[in-house]
C-alpha positions in Angstrom: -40.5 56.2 -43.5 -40.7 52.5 -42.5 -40.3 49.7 -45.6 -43.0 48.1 -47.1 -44.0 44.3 -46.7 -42.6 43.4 -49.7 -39.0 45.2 -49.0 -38.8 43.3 -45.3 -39.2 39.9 -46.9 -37.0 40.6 -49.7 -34.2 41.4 -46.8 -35.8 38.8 -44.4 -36.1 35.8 -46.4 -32.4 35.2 -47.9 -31.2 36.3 -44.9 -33.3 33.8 -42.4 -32.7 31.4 -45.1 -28.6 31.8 -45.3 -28.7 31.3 -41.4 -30.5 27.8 -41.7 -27.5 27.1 -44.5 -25.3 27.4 -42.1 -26.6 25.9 -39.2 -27.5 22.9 -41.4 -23.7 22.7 -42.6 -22.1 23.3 -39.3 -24.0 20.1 -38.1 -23.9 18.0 -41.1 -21.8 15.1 -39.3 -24.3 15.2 -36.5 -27.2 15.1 -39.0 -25.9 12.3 -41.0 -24.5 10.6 -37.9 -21.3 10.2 -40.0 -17.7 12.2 -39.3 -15.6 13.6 -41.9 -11.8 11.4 -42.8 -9.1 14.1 -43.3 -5.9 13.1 -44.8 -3.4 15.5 -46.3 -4.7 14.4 -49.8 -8.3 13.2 -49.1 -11.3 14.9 -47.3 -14.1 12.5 -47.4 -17.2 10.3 -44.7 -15.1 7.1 -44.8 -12.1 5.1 -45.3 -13.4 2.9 -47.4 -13.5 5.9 -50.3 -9.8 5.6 -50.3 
């Protein structure tokens, strides 16, 4: 017994839709053309936030 159409998309949707998330984040400084400032108390775009 195969799913219906309304059972694929309730698995396909989120799921296609978690995988653009996370494409998205993983190239959100090349997106925004900005790169993240890491200190040991800060995580922020710039050093001007400090």
């Amino acid at each position: 017994m195969g799913l219906s159409a309304g059972a694929w998309a309730l698995l396909l949707v989120p799921t296609f839709l978690a995988i653009i998330v996370m494409l998205v984040y993983g190239f959100w400084d090349r997106i925004t053309g900005k790169e993240y400032y890491v200190d040991e108390d800060v995580l922020g775009y710039d050093e001007k936030m400090l």
